[in-house]
C-alpha positions in Angstrom: 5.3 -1.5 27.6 5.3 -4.6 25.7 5.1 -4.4 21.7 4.5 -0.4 22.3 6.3 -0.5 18.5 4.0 -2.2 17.2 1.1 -0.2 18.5 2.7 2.9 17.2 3.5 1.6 13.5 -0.5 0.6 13.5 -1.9 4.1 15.2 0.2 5.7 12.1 0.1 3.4 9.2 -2.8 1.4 9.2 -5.5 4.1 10.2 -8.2 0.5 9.1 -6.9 -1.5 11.5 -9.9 -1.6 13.4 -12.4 -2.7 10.5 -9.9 -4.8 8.6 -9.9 -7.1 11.8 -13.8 -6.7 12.2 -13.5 -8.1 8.8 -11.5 -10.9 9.6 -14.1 -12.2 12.3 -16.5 -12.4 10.1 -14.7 -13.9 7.0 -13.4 -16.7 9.8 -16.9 -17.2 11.6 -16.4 -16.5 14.3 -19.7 -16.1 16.6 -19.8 -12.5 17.1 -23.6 -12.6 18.0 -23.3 -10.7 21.1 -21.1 -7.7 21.7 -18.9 -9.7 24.7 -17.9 -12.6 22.2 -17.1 -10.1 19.8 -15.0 -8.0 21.6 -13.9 -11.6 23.1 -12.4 -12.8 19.4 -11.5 -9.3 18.5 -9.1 -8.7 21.0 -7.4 -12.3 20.3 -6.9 -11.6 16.9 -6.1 -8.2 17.5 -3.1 -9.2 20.1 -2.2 -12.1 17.7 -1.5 -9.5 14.9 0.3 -6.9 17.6 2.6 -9.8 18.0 3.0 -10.8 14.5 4.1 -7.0 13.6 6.4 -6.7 16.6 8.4 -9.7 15.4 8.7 -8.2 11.9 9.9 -4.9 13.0 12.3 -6.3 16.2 13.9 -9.2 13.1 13.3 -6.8 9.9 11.3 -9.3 7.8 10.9 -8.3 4.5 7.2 -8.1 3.8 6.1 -7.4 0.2 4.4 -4.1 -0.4 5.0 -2.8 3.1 1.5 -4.1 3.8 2.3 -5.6 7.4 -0.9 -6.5 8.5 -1.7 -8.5 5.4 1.5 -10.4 6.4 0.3 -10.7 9.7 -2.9 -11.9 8.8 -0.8 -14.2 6.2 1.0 -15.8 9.5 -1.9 -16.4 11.6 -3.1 -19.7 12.5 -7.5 -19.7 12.6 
C-alpha cells in the first residue's frame, strides 16, 4: 500500500491529526459550507501532508523538533 509509513507514523504520533487539518481549512478558507466540500478539501490536504511525511521518512529530512506535520504543513503550496 502506498505511503502505508506514513499512515502509521501519523496513527501513532500525531493522535490531532484530524483537527489540526480541520484547522488548516479554516485558517486557508477554504469553503467548507457543506459537509461534501469539506470532506472534498479535507481529504486533499490530508493526502498532500501523507505525501509530504512519506518523503521525509523514505530521504530522512531533518525536521526541527520532530514536529513532522508542522513541516509538512511548512511545505505545502495553498
Amino acid at each position: 500500500m502506498p505511503y502505508e509509513e506514513a499512515q502509521e507514523y501519523i496513527k501513532n504520533n500525531i493522535p490531532d491529526c484530524k483537527e489540526r487539518i480541520e484547522n488548516l481549512l479554516v485558517i486557508y478558507n477554504y469553503d467548507i459550507s457543506t459537509t461534501r466540500k469539506r470532506n472534498k478539501y479535507f481529504g486533499i490536504v490530508m493526502w498532500k501532508i501523507i505525501k509530504h511525511i512519506d518523503y521525509a521518512l523514505q530521504s530522512g529530512v531533518p525536521v526541527e523538533n520532530d514536529d513532522m506535520f508542522n513541516w509538512a504543513v511548512g511545505n505545502l503550496a495553498f
